[in-house]
N, C-alpha and C positions, 0 to 999 in steps of 0.2 A: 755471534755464531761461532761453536766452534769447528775444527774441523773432526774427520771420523778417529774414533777410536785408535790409540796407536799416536797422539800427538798430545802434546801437551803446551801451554801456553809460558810464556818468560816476560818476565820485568825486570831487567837488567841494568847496571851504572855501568858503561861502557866511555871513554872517552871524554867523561863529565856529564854527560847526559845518559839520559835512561830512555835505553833501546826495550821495546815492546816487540812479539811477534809469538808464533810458534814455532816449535821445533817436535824433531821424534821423541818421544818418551824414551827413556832409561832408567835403571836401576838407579840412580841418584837425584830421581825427582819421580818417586812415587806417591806421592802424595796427588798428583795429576794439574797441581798448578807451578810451573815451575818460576820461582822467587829466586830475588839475589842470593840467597843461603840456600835452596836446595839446588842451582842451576848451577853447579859447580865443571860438571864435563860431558860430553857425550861423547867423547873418543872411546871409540872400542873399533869393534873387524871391520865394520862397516864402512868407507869410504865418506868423506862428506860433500855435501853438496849443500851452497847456501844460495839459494834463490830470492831474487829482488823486484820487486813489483817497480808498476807505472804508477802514473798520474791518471785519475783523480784516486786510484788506490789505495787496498793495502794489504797485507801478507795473507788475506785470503781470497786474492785472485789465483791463489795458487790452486784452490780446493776440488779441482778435477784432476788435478795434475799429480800433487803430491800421493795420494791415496793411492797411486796406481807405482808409486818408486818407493814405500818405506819400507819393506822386505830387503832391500838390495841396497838402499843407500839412506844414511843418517843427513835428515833433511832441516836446514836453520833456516826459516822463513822472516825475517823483521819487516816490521815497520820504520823505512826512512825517517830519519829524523824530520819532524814538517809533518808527519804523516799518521796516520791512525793514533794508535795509543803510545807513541812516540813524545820523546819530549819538541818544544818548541821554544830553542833557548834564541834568546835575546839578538839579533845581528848588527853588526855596523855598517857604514856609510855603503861599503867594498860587498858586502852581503856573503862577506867570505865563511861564516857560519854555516851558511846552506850552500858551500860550494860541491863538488863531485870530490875533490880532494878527501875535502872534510868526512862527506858520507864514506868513501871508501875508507879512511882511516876510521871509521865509525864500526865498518863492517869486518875491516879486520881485526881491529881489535874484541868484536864479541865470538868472533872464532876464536880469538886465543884464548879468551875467557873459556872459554866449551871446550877446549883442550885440542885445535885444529891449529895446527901451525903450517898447515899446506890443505888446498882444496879446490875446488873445480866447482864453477859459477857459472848462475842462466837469471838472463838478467833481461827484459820488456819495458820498453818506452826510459821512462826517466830512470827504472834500476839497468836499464842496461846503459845508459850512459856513465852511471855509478860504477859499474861492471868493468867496463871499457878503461878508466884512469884508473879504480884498480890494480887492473894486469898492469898499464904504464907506470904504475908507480911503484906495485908492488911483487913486481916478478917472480920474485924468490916464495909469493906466497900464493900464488894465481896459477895452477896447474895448466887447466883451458877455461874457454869461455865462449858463450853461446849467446848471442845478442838477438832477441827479438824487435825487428819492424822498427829500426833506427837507422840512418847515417850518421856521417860525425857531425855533431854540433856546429862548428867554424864552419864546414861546409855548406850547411844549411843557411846560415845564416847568411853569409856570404851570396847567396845564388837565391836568396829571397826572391818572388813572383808575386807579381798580383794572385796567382792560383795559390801559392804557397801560403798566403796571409790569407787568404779567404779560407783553407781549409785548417790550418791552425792556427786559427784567430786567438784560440785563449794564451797563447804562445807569445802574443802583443798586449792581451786586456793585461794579463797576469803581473807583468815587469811594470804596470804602473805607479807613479809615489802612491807609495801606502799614505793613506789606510783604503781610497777608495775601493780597490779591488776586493779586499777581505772584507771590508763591511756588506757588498753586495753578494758577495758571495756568501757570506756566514747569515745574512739575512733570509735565505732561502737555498739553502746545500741542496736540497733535494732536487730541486729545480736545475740546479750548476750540473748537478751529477746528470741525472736524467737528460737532460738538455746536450753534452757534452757527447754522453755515449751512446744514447740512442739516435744523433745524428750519423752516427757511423756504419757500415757495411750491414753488419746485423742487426739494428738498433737494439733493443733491449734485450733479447729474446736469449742471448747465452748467460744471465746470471738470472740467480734467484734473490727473491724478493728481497730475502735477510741480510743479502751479501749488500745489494745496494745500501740499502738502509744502514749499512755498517761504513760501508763509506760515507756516509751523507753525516753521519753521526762524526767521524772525524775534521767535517769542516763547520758544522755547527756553531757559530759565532763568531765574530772578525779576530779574535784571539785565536780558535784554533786552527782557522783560514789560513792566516799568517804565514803558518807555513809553507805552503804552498807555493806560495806567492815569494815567497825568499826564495825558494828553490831557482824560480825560474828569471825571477831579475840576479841570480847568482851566476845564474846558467846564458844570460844576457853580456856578461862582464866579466868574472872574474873568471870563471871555465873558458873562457875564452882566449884572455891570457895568458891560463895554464899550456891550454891546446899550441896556440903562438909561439911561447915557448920552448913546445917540447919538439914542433918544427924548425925553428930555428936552428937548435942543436942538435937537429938529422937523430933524435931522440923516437924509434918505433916499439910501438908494443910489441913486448919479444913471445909473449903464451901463445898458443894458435887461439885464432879465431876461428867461428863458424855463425854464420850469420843465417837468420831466418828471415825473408820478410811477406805480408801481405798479398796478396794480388790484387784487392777490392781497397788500395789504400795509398796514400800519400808517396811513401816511400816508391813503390815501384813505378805508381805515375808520374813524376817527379824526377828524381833522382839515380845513382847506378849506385848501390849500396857497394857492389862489390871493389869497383875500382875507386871508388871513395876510401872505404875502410883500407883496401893493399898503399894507399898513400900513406897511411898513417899507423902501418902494424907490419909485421914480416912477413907473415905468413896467414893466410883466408881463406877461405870458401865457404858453399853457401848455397841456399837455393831458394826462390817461389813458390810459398804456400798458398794455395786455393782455399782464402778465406780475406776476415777484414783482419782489424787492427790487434783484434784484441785474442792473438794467438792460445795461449795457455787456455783460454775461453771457449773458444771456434773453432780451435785444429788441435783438440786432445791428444789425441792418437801420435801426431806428425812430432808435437813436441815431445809426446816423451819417447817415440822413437830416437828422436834426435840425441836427447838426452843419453840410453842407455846406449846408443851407438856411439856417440862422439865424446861424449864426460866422461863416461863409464868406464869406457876402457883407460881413460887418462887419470880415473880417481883413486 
């Protein structure tokens, strides 16, 4: 599927792998499929904004959202690596391949590719965790950032519940020794997808048919599952570390945050996103959306208010 009019598609070498996604059309990919050789910049007046999908996604969970901001901002949608038409390169023991590091060096470096050496990021489920080490890692390149229906990772983890593992169970299938995971899962995506996010606040009811089927097509066989599955025993372990780390040495995210989360969802039942994320970032705020998980989805409107209120002015 694509998305409307006014976007255009990329297949990128970024970082050693090849980043997949949409972006806005420009005069230097008229052609309408944007390739390693026509994908040369989209810097112009426009301000950028690269936005990062969840799990079990991919850069067109954006397709309510973006449509309503390419007038006003030059929009890079990828595919995480693990992820849609994304590569899904090889990892080791450490699963540091699929770590948040690694993707954020993944996502900055296809802005630099596109001629953005500064930009302001909105990031949902596992892209906002990508989002979030980012800003920490890369200050100087991370204007602001808008986190969808996350708390910090170590913290989660850490404060695990019986409630917490029954509601994100595939948070425990997913980290197990490969291959099981990705074999079951690549053996019926449809099922994994469906199954996943129709148990949630809205079950299926905010995406169309196509989109699903776009996702279900990216984990289609224990190879391109794989990914997936790295992401989150990445995000088991070695983001973990990272995070340890960056506590240790009284190390905060310095870009502002603003944080969105749920009402119908894990997060707010659970968790204090607010006083979680001010541990571990300088400066926050943030508020309760009256909807489920799958914001950019279920609360159009709220997001991209958010967006031209809070990134807008900072892009």
């Amino acid at each position: 599927m694509m998305l409307d009019e006014g976007f255009v598609d990329f297949d990128l070498e970024v970082n050693g792998v090849r980043i997949a996604g949409a972006m806005s059309a420009d005069a230097d990919a008229t052609d309408g499929a944007a390739t390693a050789t026509t994908a040369t910049t989209t810097a112009g007046e426009k301000p950028a904004l690269l936005l990062l999908h969840g799990h079990p996604e991919n850069h067109l969970m954006w397709h309510r959202v973006a449509p309503q901001l390419i007038e006003e901002l030059t929009l890079v949608m990828p595919d995480l690596r693990g992820y849609g038409r994304s590569s899904r390169p090889e990892s080791g023991d450490d699963h540091s391949a699929y770590s948040n590091r690694i993707m954020a060096a993944d996502a900055v470096a296809l802005m630099e590719r596109l001629g953005h050496s500064s930009f302001v990021v909105c990031g949902h489920d596992r892209g906002a965790r990508v989002a979030a080490r980012m800003a920490a890692d890369h200050p100087d390149r991370v204007r602001r950032v808008l986190l969808l229906d996350v708390a910090p990772t170590l913290r989660m983890y850490e404060n695990t519940t019986r409630a917490f593992a029954e509601a994100y169970w595939h948070w425990f299938f997913l980290i197990q020794p490969a291959p099981m995971p990705e074999m079951l899962i690549g053996a019926d995506a449809k099922a994994y997808i469906e199954g996943l996010m129709g148990a949630r606040h809205a079950g299926l009811a905010p995406f169309p048919r196509e989109v699903l089927d776009s996702y279900a097509e990216g984990l289609r066989g224990a190879d391109r599952a794989r990914g997936i599955c790295e992401d989150y025993r990445a995000s088991a372990g070695i983001d973990l570390d990272h995070d340890r780390a960056d506590i240790a040495a009284g190390r905060l995210i310095e870009p502002e945050l603003r944080v969105l989360w749920a009402r119908h969802g894990v997060i707010e039942r659970l968790f204090d996103p607010l006083s979680l994320w001010g541990e571990v970032a300088r400066s926050v705020s943030g508020h309760v959306v009256d909807c489920g998980h799958y914001l950019p989805e279920e609360a159009t409107a709220e997001v991209v208010a958010e967006i031209r209120s809070f990134l807008g002015s900072a892009a």
